[in-house]
N, C-alpha and C positions, 0 to 999 in steps of 0.2 A: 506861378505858385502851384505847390503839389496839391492837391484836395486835402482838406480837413472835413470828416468825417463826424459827425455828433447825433449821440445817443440821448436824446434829452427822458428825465426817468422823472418819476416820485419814489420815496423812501422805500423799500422793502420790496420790491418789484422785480428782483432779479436780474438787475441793471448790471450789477457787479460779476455775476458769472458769466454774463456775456461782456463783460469787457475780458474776463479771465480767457474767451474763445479769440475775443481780438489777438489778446495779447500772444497766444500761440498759435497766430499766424504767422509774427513774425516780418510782415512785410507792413507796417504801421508803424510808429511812434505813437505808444499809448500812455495818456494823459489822462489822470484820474480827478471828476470833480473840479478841475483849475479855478473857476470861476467860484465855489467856495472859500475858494481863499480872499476873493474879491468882499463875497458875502457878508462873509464873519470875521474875516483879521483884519480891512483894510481902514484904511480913512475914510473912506466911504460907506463903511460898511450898514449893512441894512438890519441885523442880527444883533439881539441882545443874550443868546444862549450862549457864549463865552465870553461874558467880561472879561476875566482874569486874563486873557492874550492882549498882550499890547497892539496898539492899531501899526501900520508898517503904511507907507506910502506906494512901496514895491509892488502891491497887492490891487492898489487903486485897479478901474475897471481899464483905464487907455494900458497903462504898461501891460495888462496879462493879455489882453487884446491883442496890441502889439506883439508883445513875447510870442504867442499860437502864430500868427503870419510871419513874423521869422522865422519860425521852425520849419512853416511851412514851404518857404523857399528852400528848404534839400531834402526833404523827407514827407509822405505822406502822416497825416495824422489821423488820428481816431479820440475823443473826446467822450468819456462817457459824465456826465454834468445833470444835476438838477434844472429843473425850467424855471421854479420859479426864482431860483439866483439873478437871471437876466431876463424874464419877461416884459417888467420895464424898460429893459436895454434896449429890448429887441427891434431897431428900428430896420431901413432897408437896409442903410449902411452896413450893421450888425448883421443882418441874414443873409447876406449878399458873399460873407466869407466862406460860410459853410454848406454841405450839403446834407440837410437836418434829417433823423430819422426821432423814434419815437417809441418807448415799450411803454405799456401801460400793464397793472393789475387789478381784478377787481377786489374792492374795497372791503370786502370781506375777510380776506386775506392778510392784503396790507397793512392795514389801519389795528388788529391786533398786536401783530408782529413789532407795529411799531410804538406801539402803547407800552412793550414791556422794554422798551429803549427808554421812553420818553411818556413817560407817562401822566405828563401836564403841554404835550404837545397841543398846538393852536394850527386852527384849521388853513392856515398859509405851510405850516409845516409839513402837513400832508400834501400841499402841493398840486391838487388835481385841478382846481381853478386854473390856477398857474401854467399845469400844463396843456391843459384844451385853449387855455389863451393865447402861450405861443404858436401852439399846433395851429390855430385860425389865423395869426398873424404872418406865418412862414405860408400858407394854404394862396392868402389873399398877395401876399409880395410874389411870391414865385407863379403863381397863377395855376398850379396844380398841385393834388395830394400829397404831400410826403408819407413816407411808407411809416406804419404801425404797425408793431410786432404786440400780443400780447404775452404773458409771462406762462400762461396755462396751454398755450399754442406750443413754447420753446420747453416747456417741461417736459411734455407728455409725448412732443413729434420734432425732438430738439436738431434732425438732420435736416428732414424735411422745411421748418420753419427757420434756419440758416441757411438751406440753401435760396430759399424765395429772397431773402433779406441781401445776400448776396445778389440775385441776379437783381434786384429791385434796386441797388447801389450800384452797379456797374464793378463789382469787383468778383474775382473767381472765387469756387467754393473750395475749400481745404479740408479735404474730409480730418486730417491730424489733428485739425485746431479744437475739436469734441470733445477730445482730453485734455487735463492736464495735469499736473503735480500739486499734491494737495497744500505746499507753501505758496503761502501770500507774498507776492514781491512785495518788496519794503516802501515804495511808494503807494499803495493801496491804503497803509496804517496810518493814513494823516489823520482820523477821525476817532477821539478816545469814544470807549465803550465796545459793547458787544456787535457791532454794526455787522460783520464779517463771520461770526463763530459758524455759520452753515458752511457757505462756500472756504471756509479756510480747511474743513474737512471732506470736501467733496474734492471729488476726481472727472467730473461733468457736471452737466445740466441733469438734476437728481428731482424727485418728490422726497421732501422732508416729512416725518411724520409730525401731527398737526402737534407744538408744543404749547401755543400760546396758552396762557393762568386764566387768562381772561376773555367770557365770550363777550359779543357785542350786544346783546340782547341781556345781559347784566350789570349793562355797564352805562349810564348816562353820556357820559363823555363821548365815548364811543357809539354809543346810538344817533346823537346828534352828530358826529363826523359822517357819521356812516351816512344819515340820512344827505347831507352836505355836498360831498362826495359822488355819491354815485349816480348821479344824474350826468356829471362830468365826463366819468366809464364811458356810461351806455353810449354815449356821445364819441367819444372815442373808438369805442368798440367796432361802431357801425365801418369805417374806413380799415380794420384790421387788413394786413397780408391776408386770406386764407391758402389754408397749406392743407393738401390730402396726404 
């Protein structure tokens, strides 16, 4: 079986522009989120934020499971996915497939950006639990660190901080894949709303200038995510890549 590569993210993280870096490498099958399909369309599903999608059996957690290790007998894959879709999942079985990496951002950031998505989101939906939970459970099964990129490391020093993530995966670095064309492949738009409107007009790894309506310090909701959250970070943090 070829390697399956995963990106395990929380919402607003910058997950998507480096899957956009995957994707123009070109030597991947990149696979967007898969496991929210499991999430939120399946029979199984764990997610009440889209009723109106009918459940599908297709989506269950064994078939998309199965489906990725299929694919993965002729082609490498790359998986950029939420953690906490499959945190629960994640037994050794389940980690045993992949070779897990990790972005994280601090919540300061995130947790706006994603307030003007979703702005009765609930603190599983920010996901940081979720993700320090997997990141510990993949940590304790494989018996070493899996690599942590944060999203302020790939903004600001985005060569330097692909190249460490690369040699920390065992795959070469492609200085070409830094760019790309500001259209969204059409498998990326499986998720209604605004999720994409940054990187669907970026040409790289950019600084956005700061848009969110809403700060955190005026905001309840957000003050308690925040407070919630970022113990999770810091925790994460500490294991980052560092990149000069």
């Amino acid at each position: 079986m070829k390697k399956i590569l995963a990106l395990w993210a929380v919402p607003r993280s910058t997950s998507t522009a480096f899957e956009r870096m995957m994707q123009q490498r070109r030597d991947f099958l990149v696979l967007d989120e898969p496991f929210g399909w499991y999430f939120h369309y399946s029979e199984e599903r764990k997610s009440d934020r889209y009723p109106e999608v009918a459940m599908n059996s297709a989506y269950n957690f064994q078939p998309l499971l199965q489906d990725l290790t299929d694919k993965a007998q002729h082609q490498p894959i790359f998986i950029k996915d939420m953690a906490r879709f499959i945190c629960d999942r994640a037994d050794q079985d389940f980690i045993s497939h992949f070779d897990h990496t990790f972005i994280i951002r601090h919540p300061a950031k995130a947790l706006p950006s994603l307030f003007t998505i979703w702005p009765d989101f609930q603190l599983h939906e920010a996901g940081y639990a979720e993700l320090y939970q997997l990141f510990e459970q993949v940590k304790t099964v494989q018996g070493k660190t899996p690599p942590v990129i944060d999203s302020d490391d790939l903004i600001q020093k985005p060569e330097a901080t692909v190249k460490g993530y690369c040699q920390a995966v065992g795959i070469p670095f492609i200085p070409q894949s830094l760019t790309w064309e500001k259209e969204i492949p059409p498998e990326i738009h499986q998720w209604e709303g605004s999720w994409h409107s940054e990187v669907q007009s970026s040409r790289g790894f950019e600084k956005y200038p700061k848009q969110d309506p809403v700060r955190i310090e005026d905001n309840e909701h957000l003050q308690k995510a925040y407070e919630f959250c970022l113990p999770y970070y810091q925790k994460l943090y500490e294991y980052r890549l560092i990149v000069e």
